[in-house]
N, C-alpha and C positions, 0 to 999 in steps of 0.2 A: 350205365352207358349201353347203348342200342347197337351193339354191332351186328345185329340183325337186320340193320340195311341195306343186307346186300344184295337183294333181288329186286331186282324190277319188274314190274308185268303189264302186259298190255292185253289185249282180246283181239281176236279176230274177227273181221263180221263172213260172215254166210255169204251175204248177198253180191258182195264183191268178189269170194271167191269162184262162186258161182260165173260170173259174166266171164271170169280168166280160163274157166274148165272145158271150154271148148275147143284149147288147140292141140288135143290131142297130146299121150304122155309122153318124156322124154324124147330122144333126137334116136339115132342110131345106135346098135346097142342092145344089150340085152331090157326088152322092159321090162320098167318096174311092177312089180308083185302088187297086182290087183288089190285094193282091201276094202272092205265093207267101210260104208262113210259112219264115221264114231261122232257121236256129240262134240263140238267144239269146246276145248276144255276151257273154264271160265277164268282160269288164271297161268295163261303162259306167261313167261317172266320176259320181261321186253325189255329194249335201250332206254338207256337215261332219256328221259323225255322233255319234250316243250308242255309247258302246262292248258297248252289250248287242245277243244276237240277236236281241230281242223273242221272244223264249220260241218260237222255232223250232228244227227241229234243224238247227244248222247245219253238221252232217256227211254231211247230203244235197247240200249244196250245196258240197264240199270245202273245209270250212272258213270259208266265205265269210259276211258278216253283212250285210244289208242296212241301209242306213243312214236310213233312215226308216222306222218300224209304216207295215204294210202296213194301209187301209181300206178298206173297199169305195167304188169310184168316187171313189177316187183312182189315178191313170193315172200309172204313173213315164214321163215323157218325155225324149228326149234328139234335139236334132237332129245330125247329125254328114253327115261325106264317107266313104262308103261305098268299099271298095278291095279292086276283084277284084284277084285273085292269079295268075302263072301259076306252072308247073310250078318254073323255075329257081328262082323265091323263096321255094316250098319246100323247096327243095334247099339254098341258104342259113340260112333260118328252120332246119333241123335241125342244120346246124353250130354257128350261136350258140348252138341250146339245148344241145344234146350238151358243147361245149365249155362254158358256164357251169355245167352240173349238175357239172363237175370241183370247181367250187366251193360250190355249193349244189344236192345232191343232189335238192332235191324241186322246179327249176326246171319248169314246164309250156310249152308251145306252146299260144299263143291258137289258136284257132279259127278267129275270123273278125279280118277286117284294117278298119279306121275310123279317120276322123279325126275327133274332136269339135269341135263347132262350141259345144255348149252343157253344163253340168253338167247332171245328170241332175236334173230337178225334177217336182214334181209337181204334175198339172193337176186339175181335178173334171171327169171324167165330160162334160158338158153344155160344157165349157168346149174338147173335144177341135177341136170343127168351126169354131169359128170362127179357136181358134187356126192351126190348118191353112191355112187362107183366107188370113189375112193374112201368114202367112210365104209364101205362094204369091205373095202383090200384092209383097211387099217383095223377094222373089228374083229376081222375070220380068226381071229388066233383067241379069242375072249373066251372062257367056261361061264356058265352056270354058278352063281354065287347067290349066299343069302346076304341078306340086313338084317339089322334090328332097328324097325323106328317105334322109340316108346319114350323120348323123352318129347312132354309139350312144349313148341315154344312159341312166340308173336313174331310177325314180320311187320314191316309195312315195304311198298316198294320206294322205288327212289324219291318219285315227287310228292310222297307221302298224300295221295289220294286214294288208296287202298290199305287196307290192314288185313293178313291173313293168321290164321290160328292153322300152326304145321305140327307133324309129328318129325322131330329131327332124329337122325340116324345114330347110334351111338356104339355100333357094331357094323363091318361092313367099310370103314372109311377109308379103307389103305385103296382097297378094289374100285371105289368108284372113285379115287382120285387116279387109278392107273385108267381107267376107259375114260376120266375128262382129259388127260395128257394127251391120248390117243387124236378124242376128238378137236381138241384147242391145235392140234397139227394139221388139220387138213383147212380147221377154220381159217390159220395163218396162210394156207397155200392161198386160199379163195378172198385173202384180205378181208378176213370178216373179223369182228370183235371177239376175243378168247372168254371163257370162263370166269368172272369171279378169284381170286387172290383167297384162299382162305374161304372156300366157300362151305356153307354150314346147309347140307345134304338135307331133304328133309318132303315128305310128304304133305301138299296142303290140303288141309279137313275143310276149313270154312273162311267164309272172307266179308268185309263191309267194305263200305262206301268208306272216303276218309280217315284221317291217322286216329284211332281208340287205341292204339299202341297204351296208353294210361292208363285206362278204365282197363284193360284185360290183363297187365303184366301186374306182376304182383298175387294180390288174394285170390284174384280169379285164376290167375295160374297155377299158384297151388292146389286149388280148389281143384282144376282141371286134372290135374296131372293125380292127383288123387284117385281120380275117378277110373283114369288108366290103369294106375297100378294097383286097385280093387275091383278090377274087370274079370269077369269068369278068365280062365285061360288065355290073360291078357300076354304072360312070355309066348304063344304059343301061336298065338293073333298077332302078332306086331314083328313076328320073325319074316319074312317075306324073300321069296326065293324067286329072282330074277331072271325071265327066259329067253328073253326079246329085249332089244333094241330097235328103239324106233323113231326115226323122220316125218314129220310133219312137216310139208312145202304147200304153201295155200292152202287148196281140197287134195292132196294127196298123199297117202302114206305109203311110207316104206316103211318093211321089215328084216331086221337083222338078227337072227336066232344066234344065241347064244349056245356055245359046244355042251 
């Protein structure tokens, strides 16, 4: 049984964020903390979706469908834990993919590394600065904590048109279910959708086109997870110590430092 249904993910495009970036950040207020524009990660996790592209091409975006019409000044947000990488874990990260494309040819390597804190929802425009604010008041009390992600596991999202290969959390879960409580509080104030029930914490390595949830669980899993735990200083690599909190709204992020 696949209870690793429970993420959903959508992409964001560029191009659209782009045309909304011009009115200037938040309202009144302290602004938000300037941040160098990061690669748009290739798998935020987004709402139950309709299974159409909404009349985009979605061969620009390899395949990918976004799971809400895009409007103007509607702001796809997502709060997550941000996770630099060094060099060995890309050294790793190429083994599992290399070794999974044995099995499914058109496996890809994420790009950027996160852990989500919240499904990907979306705000109005006007609603960006405040929400910002109170996930800021509801954070400031948070420390510095590690994880452990070192067990492999398979997702697909909800409409089952993507599959991802994650490293799930298997240390670490008490803490980032006290910062999803945190953040499913301010979601409820802003009427947005909460977190996940039971949600299985987990960093994504690589993702396809369509459910191979078959073809990877199982032999390849083991075979993957293998490879993890015959990894140089694989406990040592996969321990990961959290400093930051952070918002992604359209093209804008915020940061929230962890004590």
């Amino acid at each position: 049984a696949m209870s690793a249904a429970l993420v959903g993910y959508s992409s964001s495009e560029e191009e659209e964020e782009e045309e909304e970036g011009d009115r200037g950040d938040g309202a009144q207020g302290t602004p938000p903390v300037a941040r160098p524009r990061l690669p748009v990660p290739t798998d935020l996790p987004g709402a139950p979706d309709p299974d159409e592209a909404s009349g985009e091409d979605s061969a620009r975006h390899g395949g990918r469908v976004r799971s809400f019409a895009h409007e103007r000044g509607n702001w796809a947000t997502h709060v997550y834990l941000p996770c630099g990488v060094e060099e060995e874990f890309l050294e790793l990260l190429e083994l599992l993919v290399s070794h999974a494309r044995t099995y499914v040819s058109s496996v890809a390597p994420a790009e950027e590394f996160h852990l989500s804190l919240s499904q990907c929802v979306v705000l109005r425009y006007h609603w960006i600065e405040p929400f910002v604010r109170t996930l800021r008041e509801r954070l400031a009390s948070f420390h510095r904590f590690f994880c452990v992600a070192d067990q492999v596991k398979v997702y697909t999202n909800q409409n089952k048109t993507r599959t991802f290969i994650g490293l799930e959390v298997s240390a670490g879960h008490m803490q980032l279910l006290e910062l999803v409580s945190e953040v499913d509080r301010v979601l409820e104030e802003f009427d947005l959708p909460t977190f996940y029930k039971d949600p299985s914490f987990h960093i994504s390595l690589a993702w396809c086109v369509g459910d191979m949830s078959g073809k990877l669980e199982g032999q390849c899993l083991r075979e993957l997870q293998d490879i993890v735990d015959g990894f140089e200083d694989s406990a040592l690599l996969l321990r990961i110590q959290w400093e930051q909190i952070r918002c992604k709204s359209g093209n804008k992020y915020f940061s929230f430092p962890l004590r």
